[in-house]
N, C-alpha and C positions, 0 to 999 in steps of 0.2 A: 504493500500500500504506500503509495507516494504523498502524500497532503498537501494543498496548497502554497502555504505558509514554506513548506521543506523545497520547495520546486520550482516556483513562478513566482514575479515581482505580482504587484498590484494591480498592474496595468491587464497584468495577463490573465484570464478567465475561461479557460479548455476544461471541455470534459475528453481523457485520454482513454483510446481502446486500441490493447494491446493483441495483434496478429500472429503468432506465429510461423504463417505460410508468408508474410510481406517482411521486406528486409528490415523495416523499420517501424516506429511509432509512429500511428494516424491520428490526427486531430479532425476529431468530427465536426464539433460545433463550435459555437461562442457565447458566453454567458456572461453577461458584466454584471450579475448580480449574486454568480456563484459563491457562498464561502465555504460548503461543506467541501470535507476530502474529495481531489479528485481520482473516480473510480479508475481501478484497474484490472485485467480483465488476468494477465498473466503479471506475478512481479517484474519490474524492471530493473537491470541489476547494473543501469549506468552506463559508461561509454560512449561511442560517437551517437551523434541523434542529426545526420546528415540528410536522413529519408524524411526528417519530420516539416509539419508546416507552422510557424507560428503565425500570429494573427495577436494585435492589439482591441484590448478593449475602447479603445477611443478612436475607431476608423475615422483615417482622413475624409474629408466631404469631396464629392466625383470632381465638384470644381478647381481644390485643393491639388491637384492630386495628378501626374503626365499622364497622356492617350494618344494613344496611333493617331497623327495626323494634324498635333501642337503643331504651331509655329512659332520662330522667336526670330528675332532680328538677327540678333547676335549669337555665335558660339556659346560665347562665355555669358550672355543671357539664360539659355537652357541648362547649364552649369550651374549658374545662383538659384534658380527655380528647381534645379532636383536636389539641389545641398538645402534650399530653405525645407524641400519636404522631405526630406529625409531627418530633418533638424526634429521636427515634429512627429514623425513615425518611432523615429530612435534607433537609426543605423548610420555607418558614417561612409563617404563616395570617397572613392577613389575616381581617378582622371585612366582610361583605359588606354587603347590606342587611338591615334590623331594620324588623318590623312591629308595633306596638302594639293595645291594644285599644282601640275605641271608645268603650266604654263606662267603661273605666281606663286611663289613658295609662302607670301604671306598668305596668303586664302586659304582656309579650311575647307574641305566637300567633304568632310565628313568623319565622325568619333563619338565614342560611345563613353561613358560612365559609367560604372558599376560598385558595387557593394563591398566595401572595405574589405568582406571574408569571401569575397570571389578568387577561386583559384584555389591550387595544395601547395605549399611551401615545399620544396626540391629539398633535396639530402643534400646537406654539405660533403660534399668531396675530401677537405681537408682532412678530415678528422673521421676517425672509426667509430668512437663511440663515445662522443662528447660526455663527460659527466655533469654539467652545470647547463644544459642546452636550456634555449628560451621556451617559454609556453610556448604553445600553437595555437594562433588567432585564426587561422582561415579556414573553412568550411567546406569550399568549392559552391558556395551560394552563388547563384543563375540571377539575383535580380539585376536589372541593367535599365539603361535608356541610352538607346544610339537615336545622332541625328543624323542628315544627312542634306549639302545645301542643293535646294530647288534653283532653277533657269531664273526665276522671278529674282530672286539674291535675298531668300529668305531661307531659316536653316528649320527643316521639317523632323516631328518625331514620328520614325517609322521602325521602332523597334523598344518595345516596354514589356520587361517581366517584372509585376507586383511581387510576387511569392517569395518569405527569406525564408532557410534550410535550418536558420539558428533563433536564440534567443535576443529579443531586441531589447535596447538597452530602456532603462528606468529617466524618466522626465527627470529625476533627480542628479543624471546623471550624465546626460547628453552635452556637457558642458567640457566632459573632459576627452568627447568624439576627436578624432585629430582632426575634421574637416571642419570643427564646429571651432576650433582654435587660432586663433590669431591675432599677430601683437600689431594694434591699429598705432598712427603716424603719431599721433599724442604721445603714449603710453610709451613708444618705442625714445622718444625725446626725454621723456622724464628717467625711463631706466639709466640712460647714459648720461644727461646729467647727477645721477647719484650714482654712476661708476665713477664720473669722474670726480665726485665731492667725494669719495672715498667710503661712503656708505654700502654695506655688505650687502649683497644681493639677501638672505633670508628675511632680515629685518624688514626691507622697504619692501618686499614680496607682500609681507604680512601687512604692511601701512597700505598698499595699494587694496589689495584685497579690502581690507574695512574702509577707505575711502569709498570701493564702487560698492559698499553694500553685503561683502561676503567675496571669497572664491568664485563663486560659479558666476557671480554678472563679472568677474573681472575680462576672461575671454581667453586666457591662455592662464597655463599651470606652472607652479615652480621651476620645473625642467624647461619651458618654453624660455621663461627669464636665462636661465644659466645658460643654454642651448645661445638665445641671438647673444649676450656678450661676449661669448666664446670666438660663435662665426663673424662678430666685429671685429675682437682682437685678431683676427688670424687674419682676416681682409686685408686690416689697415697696415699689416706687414706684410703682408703678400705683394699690396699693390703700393705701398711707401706715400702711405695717405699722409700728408704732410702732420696733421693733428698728431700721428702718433710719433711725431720725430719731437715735439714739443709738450708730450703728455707730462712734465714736471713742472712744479712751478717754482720760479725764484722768486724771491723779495727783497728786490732793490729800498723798500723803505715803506714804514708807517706810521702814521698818526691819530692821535685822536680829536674829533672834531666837536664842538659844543652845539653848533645847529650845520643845518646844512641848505646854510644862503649861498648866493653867490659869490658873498667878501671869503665867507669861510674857505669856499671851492679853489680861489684865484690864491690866497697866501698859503694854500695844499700844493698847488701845482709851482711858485715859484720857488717854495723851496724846497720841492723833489729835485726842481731846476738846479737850484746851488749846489745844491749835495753831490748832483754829479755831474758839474764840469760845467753847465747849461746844455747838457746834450739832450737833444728832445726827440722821444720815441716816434716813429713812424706813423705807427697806426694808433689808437685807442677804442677800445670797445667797452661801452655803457649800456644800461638801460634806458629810458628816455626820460631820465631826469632833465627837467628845465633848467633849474641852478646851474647843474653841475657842466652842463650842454653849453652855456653861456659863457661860463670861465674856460672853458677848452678853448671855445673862438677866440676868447681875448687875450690872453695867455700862450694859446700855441695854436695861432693861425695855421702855421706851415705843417702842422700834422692831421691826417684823415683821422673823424671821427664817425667810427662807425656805431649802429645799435645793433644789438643783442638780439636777435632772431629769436631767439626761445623767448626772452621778456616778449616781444612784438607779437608772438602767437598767444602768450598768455594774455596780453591785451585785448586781443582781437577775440577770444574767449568771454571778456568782461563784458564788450562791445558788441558783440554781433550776437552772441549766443548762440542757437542752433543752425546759424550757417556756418556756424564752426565745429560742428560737431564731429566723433569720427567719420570718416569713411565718405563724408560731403562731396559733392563736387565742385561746389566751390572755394573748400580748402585746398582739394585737390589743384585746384584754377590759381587760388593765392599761392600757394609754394610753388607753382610754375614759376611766377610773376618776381617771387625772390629768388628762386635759386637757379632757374634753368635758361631767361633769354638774356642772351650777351651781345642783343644790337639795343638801340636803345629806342627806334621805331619800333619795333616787334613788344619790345616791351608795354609802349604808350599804347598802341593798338589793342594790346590785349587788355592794360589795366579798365580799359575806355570801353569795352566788348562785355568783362567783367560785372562793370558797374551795371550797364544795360540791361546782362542778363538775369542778374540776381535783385534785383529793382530795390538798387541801394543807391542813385545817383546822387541824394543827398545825402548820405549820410556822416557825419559830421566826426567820427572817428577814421575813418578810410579818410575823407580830405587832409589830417592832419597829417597823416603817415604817409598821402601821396607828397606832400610839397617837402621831407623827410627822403623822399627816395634816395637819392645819392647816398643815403647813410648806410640803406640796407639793400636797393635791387642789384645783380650780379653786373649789370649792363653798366652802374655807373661803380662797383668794388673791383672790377675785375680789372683794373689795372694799378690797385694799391696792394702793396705787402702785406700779407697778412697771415703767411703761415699756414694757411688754408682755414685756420679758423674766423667762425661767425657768430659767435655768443661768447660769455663770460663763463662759460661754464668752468675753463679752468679753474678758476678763481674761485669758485665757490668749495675746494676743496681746503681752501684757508679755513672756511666757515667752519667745515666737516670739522678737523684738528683744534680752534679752537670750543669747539663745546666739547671736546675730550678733556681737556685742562682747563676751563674756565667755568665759573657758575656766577649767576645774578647775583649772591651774597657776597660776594668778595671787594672788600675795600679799593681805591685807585692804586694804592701801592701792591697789593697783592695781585692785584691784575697785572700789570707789568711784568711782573716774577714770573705769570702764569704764561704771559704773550711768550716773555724768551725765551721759554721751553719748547712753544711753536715753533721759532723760530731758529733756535737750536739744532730742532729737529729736521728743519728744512734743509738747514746748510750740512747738516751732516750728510743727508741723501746726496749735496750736490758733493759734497769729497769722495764721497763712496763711491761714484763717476767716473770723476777725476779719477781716482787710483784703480780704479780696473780699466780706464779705457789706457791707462802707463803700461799697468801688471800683466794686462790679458796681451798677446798677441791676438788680431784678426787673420780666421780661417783663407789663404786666400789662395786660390786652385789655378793661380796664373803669376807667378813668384818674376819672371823673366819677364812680364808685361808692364812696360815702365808706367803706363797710366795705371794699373792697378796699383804699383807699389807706391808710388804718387797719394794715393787717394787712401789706401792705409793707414798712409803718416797723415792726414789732415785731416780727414774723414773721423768720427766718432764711432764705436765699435760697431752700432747700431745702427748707422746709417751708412756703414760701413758694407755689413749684409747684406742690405735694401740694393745698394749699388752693385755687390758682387753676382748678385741674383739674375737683374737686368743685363751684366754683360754677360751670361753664362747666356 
């Protein structure tokens, strides 16, 4: 006798009759008001249940739900429409095979999606008899939707099987489906600004999670967090994203300020001036403080003052509300508008296209940020030094360090004690540098190539790699 309670989630409501002469167990009916045990006719004694049919007690509605002879504009149209119903059934797609056109490799004519547990996982070859191997997820489940595009240049469904072979997952649980997972443009900006403040991925996992509400509305799971700063840190040395050649920070100088006017701003910046040399840094990046914007012009004309991209979308968050929200298109359309046109017609064109389409021509935060552009569009930074960086985020890992050593109760003299421990600690990391980039020799597989051994001795260990990479 198998019971309810021991067998199936809540969702699921089968009365089971068990065949002896059929490979497998049959599910007759559906009952969304069953609790008693459900009957069995032989005991079942476990194992694969490959033959069987499950079926939800909360069927989708016909409208809900793909049919021979959909149409959707787009490819990736009928992709978010069988992920959105699958989101609600409680099974997760996989992407199957994809056919192009020969005569345009961009065109699709035609690909199918199917069911996370479609298909058997192959023997590893490597190994005889793994002792630690992974569970088995896959079933060999037939449910699928292929399209396929019509003459007309719309893409038709001419192939849907309803029926899964396995258990579908609990409403409770569909959060942690891989297809149901994904770390939106927000979220991915905040992870890395708290990689880069120094803050440990578990912690802010958990401050995110209770921000959106709990785990499951956040959209992706601990592994997802640790997973994309891995495949950042490994990009941004692969490909020698300039951020990661400047991921330390130094601190040429600080002070403490009583307000923050603009007299305040101007006697900050002259005498960083003094202290060192009058040498005046290239670039600056801010949030859009008004004070602080003011004493940069007048104080150091001759340096680009850039803003802080991340403040700028956190603004436009305050300002615009749900056309900012994830996954928008017209976020999508503003991060164009910053980070991607580098003519500065294309740029005007589209900010002016923008406005139109989102029926914000007046809106009174977008003006202030347009006649602002030189500070942040790529069209008017992309010919100031900048290291590759476009927000302050380095800098915020001062923050991180000091709320390790600092607290609100501590007197003016104690805090200074506390700061040079920060500080301390900073300069230590840059000696530690310094004396491995002496100690270490760089790996370098071309010893008789005078630009390589050139570039050994001047080059930093690290960017020393990044270089040896590219000439190999």
């Amino acid at each position: 006798m198998v019971s309810r309670d021991e067998r199936f989630p809540m969702e699921v409501a089968l009365r089971l009759s068990w065949n002896s002469s059929l490979e497998g167990p049959l599910f007759l009916d559906m009952d969304a008001n069953v609790v008693e045990p459900i009957e069995v006719e032989q005991e079942y004694q476990g194992g694969d249940v490959y033959g069987a049919l499950w079926v939800m007690d909360n069927p989708i509605d016909t409208a809900e739900k793909p049919f021979i002879g959909m149409q959707f504009d787009q490819d990736n149209e009928a992709y978010e429409f069988y992920n959105s119903y699958r989101g609600r059934l409680g099974f997760s797609v996989r992407k199957d095979y994809i056919n192009k056109s020969k005569k345009d490799k961009n065109v699709t004519t035609s690909r199918r999606f199917v069911c996370s547990k479609q298909g058997i996982r192959s023997k590893d070859k490597r190994v005889d008899d793994a002792s630690n191997s992974r569970a088995e997820t896959r079933t060999n489940c037939a449910a699928r939707m292929g399209i396929i595009l019509l003459k007309i240049g719309k893409y038709e469904c001419q192939d849907f099987v309803e029926e899964h072979n396995h258990e579908l997952h609990l409403a409770s649980t569909t959060h942690m489906m891989r297809s149901q997972r994904i770390i939106s443009d927000v979220h991915a900006s905040e992870i890395e600004l708290a990689d880069n403040s120094g803050i440990r991925p578990k912690p802010f996992f958990e401050f995110m999670g209770n921000q959106a509400g709990g785990r499951q509305s956040l959209g992706y799971t601990r592994a997802d967090h640790y997973n994309y700063l891995r495949t950042k840190h490994q990009r941004d040395l692969k490909y020698g994203e300039p951020g990661s050649l400047l991921r330390g920070v130094v601190i040429f100088g600080a002070a403490l300020l009583y307000d923050e006017t603009v007299e305040s701003f101007k006697w900050l910046l002259e005498t960083f001036l003094e202290s060192h040399e009058k040498k005046k840094p290239i670039t600056i990046f801010t949030d859009q403080d008004a004070a602080l914007a003011s004493a940069i012009s007048k104080v150091l004309p001759e340096t680009c003052h850039g803003l802080c991209t991340w403040h700028l979308m956190q603004n436009g968050i305050k300002h615009l509300g749900n056309l900012m929200k994830d996954g928008s298109s017209f976020l999508s359309d503003l991060k164009k508008c910053i980070y991607q046109y580098g003519e500065e017609e294309q740029f005007e064109n589209s900010w002016e296209q923008l406005r139109f389409d989102y029926q914000v021509e007046n809106g009174p935060w977008l003006d202030r940020i347009f006649g602002l552009k030189h500070k942040w569009a790529r069209c008017y930074m992309k010919n100031t030094f900048t290291g590759g960086m476009r927000s302050t985020q380095l800098s915020e890992s001062i923050n991180a360090d000091l709320k390790d050593y600092t607290k609100c109760t501590l007197d003016i003299v104690q805090f200074f004690k506390h700061f040079e421990l920060v500080v301390n600690d900073k300069h230590a990391n840059e000696l530690k540098a310094k004396f491995d980039s002496r100690n270490k020799l760089p790996k370098n597989a071309y010893k008789h190539t005078p630009i390589m051994v050139h570039a050994s001795k001047v080059y930093t260990p690290l960017k020393f790699d990044l270089f040896h990479d590219e000439y190999e």
